[in-house]
C-alpha positions in Angstrom: 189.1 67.6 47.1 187.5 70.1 45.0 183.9 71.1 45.7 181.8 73.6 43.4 178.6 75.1 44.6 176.3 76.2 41.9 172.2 77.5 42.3 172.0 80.5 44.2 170.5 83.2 42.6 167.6 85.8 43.4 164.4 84.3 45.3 161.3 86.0 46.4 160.3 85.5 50.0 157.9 82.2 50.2 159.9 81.2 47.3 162.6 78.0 47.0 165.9 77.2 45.5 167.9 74.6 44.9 171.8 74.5 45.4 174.4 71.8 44.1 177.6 71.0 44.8 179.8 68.6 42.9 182.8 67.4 44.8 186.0 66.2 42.2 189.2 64.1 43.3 187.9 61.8 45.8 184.6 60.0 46.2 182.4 61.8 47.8 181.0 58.7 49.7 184.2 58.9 51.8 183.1 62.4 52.8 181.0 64.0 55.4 179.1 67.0 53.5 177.9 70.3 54.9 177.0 73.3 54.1 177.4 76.6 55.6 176.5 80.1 55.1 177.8 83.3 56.1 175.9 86.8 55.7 178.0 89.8 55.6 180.5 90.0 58.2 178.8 87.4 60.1 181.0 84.4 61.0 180.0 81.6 58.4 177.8 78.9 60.5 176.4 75.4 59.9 172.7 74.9 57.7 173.1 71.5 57.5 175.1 68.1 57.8 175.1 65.0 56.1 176.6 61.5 57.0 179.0 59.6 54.7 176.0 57.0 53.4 173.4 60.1 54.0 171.6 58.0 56.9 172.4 60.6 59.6 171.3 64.8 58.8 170.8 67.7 61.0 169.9 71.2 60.7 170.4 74.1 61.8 167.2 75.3 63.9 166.1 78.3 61.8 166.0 76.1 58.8 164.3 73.2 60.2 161.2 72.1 58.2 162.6 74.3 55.5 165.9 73.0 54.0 166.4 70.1 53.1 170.2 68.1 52.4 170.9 65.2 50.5 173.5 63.5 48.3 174.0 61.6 45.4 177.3 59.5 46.1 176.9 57.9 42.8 177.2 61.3 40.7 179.3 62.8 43.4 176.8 65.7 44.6 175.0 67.4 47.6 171.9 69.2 47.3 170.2 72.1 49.4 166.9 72.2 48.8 165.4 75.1 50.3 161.9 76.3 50.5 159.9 78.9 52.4 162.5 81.0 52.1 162.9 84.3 54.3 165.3 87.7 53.7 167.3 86.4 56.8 168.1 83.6 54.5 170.2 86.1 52.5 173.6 85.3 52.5 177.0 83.4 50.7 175.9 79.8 51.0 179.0 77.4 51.3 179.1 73.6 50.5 182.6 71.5 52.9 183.4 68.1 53.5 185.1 66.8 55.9 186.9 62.6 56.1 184.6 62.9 60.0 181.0 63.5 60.3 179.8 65.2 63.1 176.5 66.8 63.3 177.2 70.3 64.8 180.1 70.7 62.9 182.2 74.0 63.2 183.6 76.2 60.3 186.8 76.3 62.1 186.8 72.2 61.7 185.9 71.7 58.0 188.6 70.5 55.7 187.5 71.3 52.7 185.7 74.3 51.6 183.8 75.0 48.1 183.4 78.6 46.9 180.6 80.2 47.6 177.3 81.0 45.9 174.9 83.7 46.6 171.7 83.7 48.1 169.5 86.8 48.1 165.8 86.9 49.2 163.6 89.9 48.6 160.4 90.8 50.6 
């Protein structure tokens, strides 16, 4: 599976963004989606999770009522949509899939891994 990540870019604070990620060589309806992000030499850690058919999602808490995933299985993408964004939201933002879904997913789990795009929120 390959995944591309595309839509970071520079946001003011307050402002929103919009990330993609097209997955290639397998369907990406037989995929749980994520996506992570990892700021400097944090570790990389969970934002969001999606379920195969998108019925099931859950978020990280300090992007609750912010971010927002969702997929398009037809067209074989995942969105981020994220609003209200802060500085702390600075970082590499990474889209993964995974054949399991599970809802607090760790990086150390993930199977497949996209490259990254970056985020960067001024005050």
């Amino acid at each position: 599976v390959q995944l591309q990540a595309s839509g970071g870019g520079l946001a003011q604070a307050g402002g929103s963004l919009r990330l993609s990620c097209v997955a290639s060589g397998r369907t990406l309806s037989n995929l749980a989606m994520y996506w992570f992000r990892q700021a400097s030499a944090n570790e990389r850690e969970l934002i969001a999770a999606i379920s195969l058919a998108g019925s099931s999602t859950n978020y990280a808490d300090f992007v609750k009522g912010r971010f927002t995933i969702s997929r398009d299985n037809a067209n074989n993408r995942l969105y981020l949509q994220m609003n209200s964004l802060k500085p702390e939201d600075t970082a590499v933002y990474y889209c993964a899939a995974d054949h399991v879904y599970n809802r607090n997913k760790l990086s150390s789990q993930v199977r497949y891994w996209g490259q990254g795009t970056q985020v960067t929120v001024s005050s």
